[in-house]
C-alpha positions in Angstrom: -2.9 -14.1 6.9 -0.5 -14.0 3.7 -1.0 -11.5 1.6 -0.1 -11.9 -2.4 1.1 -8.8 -4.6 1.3 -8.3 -7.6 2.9 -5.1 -8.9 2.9 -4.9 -13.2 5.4 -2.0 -14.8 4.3 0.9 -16.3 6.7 0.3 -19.4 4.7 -3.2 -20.0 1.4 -3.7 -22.1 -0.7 -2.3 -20.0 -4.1 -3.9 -22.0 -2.3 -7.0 -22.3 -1.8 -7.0 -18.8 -5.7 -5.9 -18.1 -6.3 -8.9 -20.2 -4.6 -11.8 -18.8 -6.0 -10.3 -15.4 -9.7 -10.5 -16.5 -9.5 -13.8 -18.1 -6.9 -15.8 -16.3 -5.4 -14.4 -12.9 -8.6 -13.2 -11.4 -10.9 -16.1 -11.8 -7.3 -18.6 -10.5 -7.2 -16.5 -7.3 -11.0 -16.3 -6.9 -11.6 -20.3 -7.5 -9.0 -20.9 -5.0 -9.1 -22.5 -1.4 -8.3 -19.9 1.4 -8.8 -16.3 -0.4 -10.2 -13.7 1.5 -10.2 -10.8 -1.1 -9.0 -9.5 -4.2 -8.1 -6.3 -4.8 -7.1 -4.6 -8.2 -5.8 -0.9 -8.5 -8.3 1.1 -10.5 -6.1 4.2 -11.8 -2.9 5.3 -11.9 -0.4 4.0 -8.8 0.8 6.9 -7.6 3.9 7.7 -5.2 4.8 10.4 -3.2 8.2 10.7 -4.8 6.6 10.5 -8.6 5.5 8.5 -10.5 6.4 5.2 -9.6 7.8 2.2 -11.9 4.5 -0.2 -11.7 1.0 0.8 -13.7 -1.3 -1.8 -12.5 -1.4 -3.6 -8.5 -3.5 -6.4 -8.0 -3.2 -7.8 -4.4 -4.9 -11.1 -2.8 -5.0 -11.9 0.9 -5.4 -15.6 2.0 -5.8 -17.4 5.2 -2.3 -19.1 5.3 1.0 -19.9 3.0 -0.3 -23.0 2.0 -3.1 -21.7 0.2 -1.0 -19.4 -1.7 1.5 -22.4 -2.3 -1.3 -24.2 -3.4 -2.1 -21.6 -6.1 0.9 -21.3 -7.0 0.8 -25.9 -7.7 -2.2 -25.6 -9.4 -0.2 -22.6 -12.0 2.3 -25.5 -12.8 -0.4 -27.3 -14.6 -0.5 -24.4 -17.2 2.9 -24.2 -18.7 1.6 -21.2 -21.2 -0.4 -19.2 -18.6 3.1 -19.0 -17.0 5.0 -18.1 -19.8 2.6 -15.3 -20.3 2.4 -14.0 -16.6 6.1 -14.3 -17.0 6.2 -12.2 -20.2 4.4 -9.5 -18.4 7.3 -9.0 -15.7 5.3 -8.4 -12.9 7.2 -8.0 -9.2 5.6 -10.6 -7.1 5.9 -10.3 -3.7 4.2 -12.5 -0.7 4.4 -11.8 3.2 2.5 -12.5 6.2 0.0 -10.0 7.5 -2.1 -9.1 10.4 -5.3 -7.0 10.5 -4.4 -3.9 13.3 -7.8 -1.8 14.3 -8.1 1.5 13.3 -6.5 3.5 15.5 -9.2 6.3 16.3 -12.1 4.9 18.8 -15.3 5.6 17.4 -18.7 6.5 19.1 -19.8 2.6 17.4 -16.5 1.4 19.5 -15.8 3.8 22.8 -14.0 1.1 23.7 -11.2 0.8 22.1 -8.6 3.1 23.1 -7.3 6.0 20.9 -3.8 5.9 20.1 -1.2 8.8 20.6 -0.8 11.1 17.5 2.9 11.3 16.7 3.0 15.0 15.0 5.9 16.8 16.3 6.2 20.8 16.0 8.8 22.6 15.8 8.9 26.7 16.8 10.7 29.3 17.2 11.8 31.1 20.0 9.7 34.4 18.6 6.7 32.3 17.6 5.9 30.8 20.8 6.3 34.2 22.4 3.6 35.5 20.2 1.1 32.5 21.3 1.0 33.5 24.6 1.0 37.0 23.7 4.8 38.1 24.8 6.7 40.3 23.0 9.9 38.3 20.9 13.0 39.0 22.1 15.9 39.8 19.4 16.4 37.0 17.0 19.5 35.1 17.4 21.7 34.9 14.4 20.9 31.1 14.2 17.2 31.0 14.6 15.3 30.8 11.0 13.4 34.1 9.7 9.8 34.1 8.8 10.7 34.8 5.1 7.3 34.1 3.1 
């Protein structure tokens, strides 16, 4: 599967990117051989670090790179629909996929095996101790206080 990105900045037009969406970009991808889905971000993109430098994500899966090349032939044909998607400076990014299951089984599914959590912990020396209900021992000048 190749999947097709688009990621539109959050300094652009953002109605004039809504708009070539709805009435060029979306039907092109829909009408074309090999799409799967189409999915368009709804709200703001966020990002654990802030905000991030895109305001709109529309993202197409297809069955191979030849159907997204194909698209991408077909665009030739319209020199001004280029221009525009151009004048919108969208990053475009493509790259091969592959579908992984979810990785909890399921009563639907028992199965399919449930994957390993990796959630590490980290304690201290005088938290432990109080777990299994021994008294700490004296805190070591490099061991981290429970301030707060």
């Amino acid at each position: 599967m190749t999947e097709l990105l688009f990621l539109f900045p959050r300094d652009g037009d953002l109605s004039a990117v809504d708009e070539f969406l709805a009435s060029k970009l979306i039907p092109q991808l829909t009408s074309a051989a090999g799409v799967r889905s189409i999915r368009i971000s709804t709200d703001a993109i966020m990002s654990p670090g802030g905000p991030p430098p895109y305001a709109r994500a529309l993202g197409a899966s297809f069955d191979t790179l030849a159907d997204v090349m194909a698209v991408v032939e077909e665009s030739k044909g319209h020199p001004v629909e280029r221009e525009r998607l151009k004048s919108l400076a969208p990053l475009i990014l493509l790259y091969d996929a592959r579908e992984e299951p979810p990785s909890v089984s399921t009563s639907a599914n028992p199965s399919r095996p449930r994957r390993q959590s990796r959630l590490s912990v980290v304690a201290t020396s005088a938290s432990l101790a109080r777990c299994v209900g021994q008294r700490p021992q004296a805190r070591s000048a490099t061991e981290p206080t429970n301030a707060g």
